[in-house]
C-alpha positions, 0 to 999 in steps of 0.5 A: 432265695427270694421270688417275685412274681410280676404279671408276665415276669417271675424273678429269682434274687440269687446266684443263677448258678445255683437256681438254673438247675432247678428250674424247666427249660427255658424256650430262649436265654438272652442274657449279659454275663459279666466279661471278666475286663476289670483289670483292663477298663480304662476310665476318662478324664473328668473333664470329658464327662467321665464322672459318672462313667468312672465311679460306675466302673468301681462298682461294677470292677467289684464283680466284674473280675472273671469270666463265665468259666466251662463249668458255668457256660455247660450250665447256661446252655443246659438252661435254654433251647436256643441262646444270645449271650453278649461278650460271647467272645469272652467266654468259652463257647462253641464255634457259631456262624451267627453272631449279632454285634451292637454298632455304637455310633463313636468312633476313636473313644476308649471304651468299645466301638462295638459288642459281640453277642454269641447265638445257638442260630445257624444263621447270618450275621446281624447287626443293630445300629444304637446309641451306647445307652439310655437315659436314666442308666442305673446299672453300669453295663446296661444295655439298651431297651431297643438293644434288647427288644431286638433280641427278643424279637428273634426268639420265641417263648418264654425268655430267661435272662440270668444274669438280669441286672437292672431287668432291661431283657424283662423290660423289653419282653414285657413290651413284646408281652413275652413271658420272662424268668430273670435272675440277679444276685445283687439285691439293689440291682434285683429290687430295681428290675422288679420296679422297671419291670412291673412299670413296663407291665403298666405301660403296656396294660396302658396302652391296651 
């Protein structure tokens, strides 16, 4: 198993399954496992700027086949003191009344109107207004740096994200100067959150 170290940011390249429990209790998981919808992502036309979208969805229908089992979700919730787990509502999780769902700004498009994100929280419903993604995407569920920043900011402490992908949950923590603990099991995709990463650091060390 791989390790870096990146200022705030200590990141795992290998099965968060497996590194989970040998590691302290997080203060908070925010994270976005995969949903397990191979079989029902439906592509575009080409001719309506699907290009990129749809050669993204054979990368990502590769380890996107299955969903978070019980087994796997009694891990994650033993990881952290308090949860947001995105596509909650793929996963067998407990009843909560707080729930925290992404408004995408399209309407009658073929991917989703809207994400669902299960929470540990006894509280209300919220919702955040956002566009579907950044410019200069590189993993091909990526959530938005705002989207994430959001999420962090109703936590507190040491943030960990096992499922990391291309490190948007690191990005955002190290913009609100919160420590991180990441995992990625695809070592392309762990090698770019550890440049998004350390360059969110310098931003930050920038502007102080």
């Amino acid at each position: 198993m791989r390790s870096e170290t990146i200022g705030l940011a200590t990141l795992y390249l290998g099965d968060c399954l497996a590194v989970l429990p040998t590691l302290a209790k997080a203060d908070a998981m925010i994270t976005d496992p995969p949903y397990g919808i191979a079989d029902i992502w439906v592509g575009g036309s080409e001719r309506h700027g699907w290009t990129k979208a749809n050669a993204e969805g054979v990368i990502r229908n590769q380890w996107d086949t299955k969903p978070l089992d019980s087994a796997a979700v009694s891990v994650l919730l033993a990881a952290a003191d308090e949860h947001i787990i995105w596509g909650g509502n793929y996963f067998p999780l407990p009843p909560r009344r707080c729930w925290l769902v992404w408004n995408k700004p399209e309407r009658g498009f073929s991917l989703a109107e809207a994400e669902l994100a299960w929470t540990s929280k006894d509280a209300v419903v919220r919702v955040f207004d956002g566009p579907r993604s950044d410019q200069g995407r590189v993993h091909p569920t990526q959530k938005p740096v705002s989207l994430m920043r959001w999420c962090v900011s109703k936590t507190t402490g040491q943030v960990i994200d096992p499922f990391m992908g291309s490190g948007t949950t690191g990005v955002a923590c190290m913009e609100l100067q919160r420590p991180f603990v990441g995992m990625e099991v695809h070592e392309p995709y762990f090698d770019i959150a550890c440049e998004r990463i350390e360059n969110a650091q310098r931003q930050e060390r920038l502007f102080a």
